[in-house]
C-alpha positions as CSV (number, residue, x, y, z in Angstrom):
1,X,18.1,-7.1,-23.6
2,X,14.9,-7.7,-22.1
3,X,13.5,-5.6,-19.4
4,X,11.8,-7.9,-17.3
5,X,12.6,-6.3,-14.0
6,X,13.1,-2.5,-13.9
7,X,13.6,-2.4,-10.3
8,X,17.0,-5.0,-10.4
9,X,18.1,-2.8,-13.4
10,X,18.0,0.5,-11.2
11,X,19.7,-1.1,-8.7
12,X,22.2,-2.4,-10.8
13,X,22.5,1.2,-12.8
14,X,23.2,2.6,-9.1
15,X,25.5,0.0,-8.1
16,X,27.2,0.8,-10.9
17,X,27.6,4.5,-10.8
18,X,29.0,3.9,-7.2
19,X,31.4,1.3,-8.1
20,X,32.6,3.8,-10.8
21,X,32.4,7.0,-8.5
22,X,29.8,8.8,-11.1
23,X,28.7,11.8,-9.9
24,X,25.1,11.2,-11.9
25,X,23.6,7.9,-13.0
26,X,19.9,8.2,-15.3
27,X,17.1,5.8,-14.7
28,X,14.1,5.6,-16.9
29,X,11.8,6.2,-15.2
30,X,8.8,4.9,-13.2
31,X,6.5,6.3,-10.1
32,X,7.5,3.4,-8.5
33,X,11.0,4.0,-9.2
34,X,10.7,7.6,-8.4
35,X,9.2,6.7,-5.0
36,X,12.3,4.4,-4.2
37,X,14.6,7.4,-5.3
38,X,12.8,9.8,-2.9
39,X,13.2,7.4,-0.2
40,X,17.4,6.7,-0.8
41,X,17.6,10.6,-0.9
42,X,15.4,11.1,2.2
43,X,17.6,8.3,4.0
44,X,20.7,10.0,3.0
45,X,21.9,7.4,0.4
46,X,22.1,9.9,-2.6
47,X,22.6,13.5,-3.1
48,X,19.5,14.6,-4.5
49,X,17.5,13.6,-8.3
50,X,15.4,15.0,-10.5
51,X,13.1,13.9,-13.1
52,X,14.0,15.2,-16.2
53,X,11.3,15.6,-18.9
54,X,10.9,14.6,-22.1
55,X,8.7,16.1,-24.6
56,X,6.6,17.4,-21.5
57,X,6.4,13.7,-19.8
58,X,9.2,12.5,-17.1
59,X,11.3,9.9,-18.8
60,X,14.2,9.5,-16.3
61,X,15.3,10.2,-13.4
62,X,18.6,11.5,-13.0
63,X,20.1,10.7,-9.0
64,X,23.0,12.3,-7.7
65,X,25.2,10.0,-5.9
66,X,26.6,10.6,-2.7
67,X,30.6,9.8,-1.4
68,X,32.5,10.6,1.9
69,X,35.1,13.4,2.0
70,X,37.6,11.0,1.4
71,X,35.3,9.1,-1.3
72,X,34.4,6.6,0.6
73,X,30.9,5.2,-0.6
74,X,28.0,5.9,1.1
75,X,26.0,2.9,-0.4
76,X,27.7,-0.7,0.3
77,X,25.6,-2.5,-0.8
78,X,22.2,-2.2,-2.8
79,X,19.9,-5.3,-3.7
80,X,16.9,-6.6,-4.9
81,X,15.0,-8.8,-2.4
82,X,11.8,-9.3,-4.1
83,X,11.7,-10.3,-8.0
84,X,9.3,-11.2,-10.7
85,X,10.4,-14.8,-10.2
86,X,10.1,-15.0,-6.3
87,X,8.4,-12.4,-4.4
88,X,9.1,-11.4,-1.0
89,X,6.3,-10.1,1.6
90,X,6.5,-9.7,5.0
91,X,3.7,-9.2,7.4
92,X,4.1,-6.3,9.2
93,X,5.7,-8.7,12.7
94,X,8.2,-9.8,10.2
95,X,10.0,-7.1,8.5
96,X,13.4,-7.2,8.2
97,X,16.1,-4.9,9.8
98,X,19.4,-4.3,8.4
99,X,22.1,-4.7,9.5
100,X,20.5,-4.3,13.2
101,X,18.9,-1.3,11.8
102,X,21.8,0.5,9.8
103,X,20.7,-0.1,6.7
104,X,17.0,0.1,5.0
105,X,14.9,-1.9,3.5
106,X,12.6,-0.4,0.6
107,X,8.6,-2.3,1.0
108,X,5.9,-1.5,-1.2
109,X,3.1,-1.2,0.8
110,X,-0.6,-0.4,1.1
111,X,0.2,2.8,2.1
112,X,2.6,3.7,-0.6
113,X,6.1,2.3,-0.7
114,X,8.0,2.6,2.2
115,X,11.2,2.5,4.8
116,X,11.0,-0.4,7.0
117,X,11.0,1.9,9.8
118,X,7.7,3.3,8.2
119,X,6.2,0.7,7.8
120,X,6.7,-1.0,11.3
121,X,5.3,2.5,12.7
122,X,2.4,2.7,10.6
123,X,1.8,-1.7,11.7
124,X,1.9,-2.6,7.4
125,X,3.7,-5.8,5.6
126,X,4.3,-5.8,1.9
127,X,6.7,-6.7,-0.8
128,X,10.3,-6.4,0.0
129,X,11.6,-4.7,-2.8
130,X,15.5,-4.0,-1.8
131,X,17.9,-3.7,1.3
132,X,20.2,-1.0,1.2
133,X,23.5,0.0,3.4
């Protein structure tokens, strides 16, 4: 299987592990995957991760996922906007909202990667990487 985009494979990895009730899912890992994990965990999508270290370098990050009481899931639906095959961007007038602001979309920006929220406060576009909710 070839890994030609390891953003849609995390996604799927989590969509997974959510769909299955996992309490942990592993993704190898990536800054720019690490910085999408820090922002599900800050929005409240997952419990918590941590990057677990192999031979003294991170090789993946291992997320916590997140249910209800009554297991209900916290995530319905994660996806990947942007892709190697047809980018996304949005200028900073244009960013989406989800689900009238419910949900989150995930932009790599010039200022790091970002909430959509964020990025509207701090007046920067980018790459639409995923929407989550």
């Amino acid at each position: 299987m070839s890994m030609t985009d390891p953003i849609a494979d995390m996604l799927t990895r989590i969509r997974n592990a959510n769909h299955m009730y996992k309490e942990k899912v592993d993704v190898p890992y990536s800054k720019l995957k690490l910085e999408i994990t820090r922002i599900l965990s800050e929005e409240g999508f997952i419990k918590n991760y941590k990057v677990v270290e192999e031979k003294g370098r991170p090789s993946v990050i291992r997320i916590s996922m997140k249910y209800g009481e009554k297991r209900e899931r916290v995530i319905s639906n994660i996806s990947r906007l942007s892709r190697s095959g047809r980018r996304v961007y949005s200028g900073k007038d244009r960013i989406p909202k989800v689900i009238g602001g419910l949900g989150v979309a995930i932009l790599s920006t010039s200022k790091g990667v970002l909430t959509d929220q964020q990025a509207r406060r701090q007046g920067v576009g980018g790459e639409v990487l995923c929407l989550v909710h």
